[in-house]
Legacy VTK file of the C-alpha trace (Angstrom):
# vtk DataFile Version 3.0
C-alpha trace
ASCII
DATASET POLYDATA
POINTS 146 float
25.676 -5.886 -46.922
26.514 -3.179 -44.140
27.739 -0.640 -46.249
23.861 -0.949 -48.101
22.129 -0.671 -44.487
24.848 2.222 -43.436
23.338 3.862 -46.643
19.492 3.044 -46.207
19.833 4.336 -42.263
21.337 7.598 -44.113
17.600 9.425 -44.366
16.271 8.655 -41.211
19.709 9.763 -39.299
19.185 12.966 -41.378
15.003 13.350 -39.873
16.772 12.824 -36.582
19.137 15.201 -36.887
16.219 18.134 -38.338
13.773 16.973 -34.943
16.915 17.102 -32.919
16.897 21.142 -34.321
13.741 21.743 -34.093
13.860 20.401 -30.398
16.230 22.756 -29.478
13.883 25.840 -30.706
11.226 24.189 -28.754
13.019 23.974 -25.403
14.227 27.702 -26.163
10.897 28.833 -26.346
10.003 27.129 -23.480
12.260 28.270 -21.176
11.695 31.849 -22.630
7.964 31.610 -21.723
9.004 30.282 -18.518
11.105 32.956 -17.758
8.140 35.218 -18.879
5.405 33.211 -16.542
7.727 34.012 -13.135
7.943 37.560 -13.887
3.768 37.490 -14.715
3.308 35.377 -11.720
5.440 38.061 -9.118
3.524 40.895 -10.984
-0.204 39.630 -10.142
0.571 39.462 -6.793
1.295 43.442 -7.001
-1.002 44.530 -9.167
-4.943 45.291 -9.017
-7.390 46.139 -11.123
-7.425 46.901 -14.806
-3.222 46.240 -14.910
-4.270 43.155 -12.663
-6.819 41.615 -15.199
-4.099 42.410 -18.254
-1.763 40.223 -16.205
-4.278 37.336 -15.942
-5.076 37.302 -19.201
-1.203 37.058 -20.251
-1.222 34.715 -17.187
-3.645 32.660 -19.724
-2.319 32.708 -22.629
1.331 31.995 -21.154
-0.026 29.029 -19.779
-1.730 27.603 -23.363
1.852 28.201 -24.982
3.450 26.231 -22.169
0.736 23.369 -22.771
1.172 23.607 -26.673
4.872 23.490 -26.792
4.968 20.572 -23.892
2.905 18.990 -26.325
4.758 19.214 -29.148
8.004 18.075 -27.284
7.355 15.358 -26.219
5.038 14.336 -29.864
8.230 15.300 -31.336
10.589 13.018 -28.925
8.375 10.162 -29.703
9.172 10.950 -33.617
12.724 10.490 -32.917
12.527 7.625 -30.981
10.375 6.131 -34.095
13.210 6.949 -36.271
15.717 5.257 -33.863
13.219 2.480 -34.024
13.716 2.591 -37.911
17.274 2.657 -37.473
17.588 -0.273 -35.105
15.048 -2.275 -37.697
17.674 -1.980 -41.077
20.359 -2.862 -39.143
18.373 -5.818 -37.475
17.063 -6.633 -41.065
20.949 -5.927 -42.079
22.619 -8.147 -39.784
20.292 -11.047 -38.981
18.954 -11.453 -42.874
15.143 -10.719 -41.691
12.621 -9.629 -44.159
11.598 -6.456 -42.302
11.356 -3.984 -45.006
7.533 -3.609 -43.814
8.341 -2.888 -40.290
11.284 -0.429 -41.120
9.050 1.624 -43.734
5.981 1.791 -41.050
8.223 3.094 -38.208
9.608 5.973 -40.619
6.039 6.318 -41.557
5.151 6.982 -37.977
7.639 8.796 -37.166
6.932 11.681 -40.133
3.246 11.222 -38.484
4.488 12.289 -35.599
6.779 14.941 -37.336
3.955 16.976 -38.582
1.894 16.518 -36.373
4.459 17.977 -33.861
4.959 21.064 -36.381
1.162 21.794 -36.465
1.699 22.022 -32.706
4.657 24.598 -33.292
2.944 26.111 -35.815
-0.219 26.559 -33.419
1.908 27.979 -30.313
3.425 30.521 -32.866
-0.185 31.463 -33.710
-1.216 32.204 -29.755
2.406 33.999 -29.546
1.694 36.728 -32.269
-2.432 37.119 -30.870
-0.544 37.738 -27.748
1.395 39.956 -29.185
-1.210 42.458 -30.400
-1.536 46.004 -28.593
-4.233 46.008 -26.402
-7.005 48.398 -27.957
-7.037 50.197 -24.376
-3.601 51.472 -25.034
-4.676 52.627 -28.900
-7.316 55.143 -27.432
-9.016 54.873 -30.981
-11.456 57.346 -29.188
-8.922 60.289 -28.852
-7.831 62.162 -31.809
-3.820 63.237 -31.889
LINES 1 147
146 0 1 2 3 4 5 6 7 8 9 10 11 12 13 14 15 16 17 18 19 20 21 22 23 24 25 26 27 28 29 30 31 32 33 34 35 36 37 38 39 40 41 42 43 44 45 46 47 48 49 50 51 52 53 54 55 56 57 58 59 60 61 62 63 64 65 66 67 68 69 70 71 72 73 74 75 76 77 78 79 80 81 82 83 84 85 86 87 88 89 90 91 92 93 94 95 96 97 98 99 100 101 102 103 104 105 106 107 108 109 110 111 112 113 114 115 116 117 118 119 120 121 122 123 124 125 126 127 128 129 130 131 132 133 134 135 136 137 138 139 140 141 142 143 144 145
């Protein structure tokens, strides 16, 4: 009988192991946009002007990518500890002889929920990363011919 549960918590020890991953690129790009807000933050004190505004705005849209990918941490944390959850149930159901097929399939139910939904998030953060990204037209002088 716990040879069969060993095998059924298989999948959801696998899901663990891909939002434990995916974790670690979130907290990377965290602390990279971290790293990127200090420098923004010593810069507006030193700048004025048009450079000044160009630093708020970056100031801006540092500060939605540090909301996003908060957000999606801690969705994402909450999918793992749903899969733990799933986990703990087969070996409960395992062990004790409970019927809690039910329970076991809803937390791994929840817990992909919370899996996607957490991707949309990264998905979404990449998405403000690349429109920050874009040249400002200032600096194409689409006016001047060369």
């Amino acid at each position: 009988m716990i040879v069969q549960t060993i095998q059924l918590a298989l999948t959801p020890v696998f899901v663990l192991v891909a939002i434990g991953n995916i974790l670690n690129i979130l907290s990377t790009r965290l602390g990279r946009v971290v790293d990127r807000a200090r420098i923004l933050q010593t810069m507006h004190m030193e700048t004025e002007g048009p450079e000044h505004d160009m630093v708020v705005r970056e100031i801006r849209i540092i500060d939605k990518r540090i909301t996003i990918i908060t957000q999606a941490i801690r969705i994402m944390v909450l999918s793992g500890l749903a899969i733990g959850s799933t986990v703990a149930v087969l070996f409960l159901e395992g062990l004790a002889s409970f019927d809690l097929h039910v329970l076991a399939a809803a937390t791994f139910l929840v817990s992909v929920v919370l899996l996607l939904y957490a991707l949309i998030l990264f998905l979404r953060e990449t998405q403000v990363a690349a429109e920050a990204l874009r040249i400002p037209r200032d600096y194409l002088e689409l006016d001047r011919e060369i």
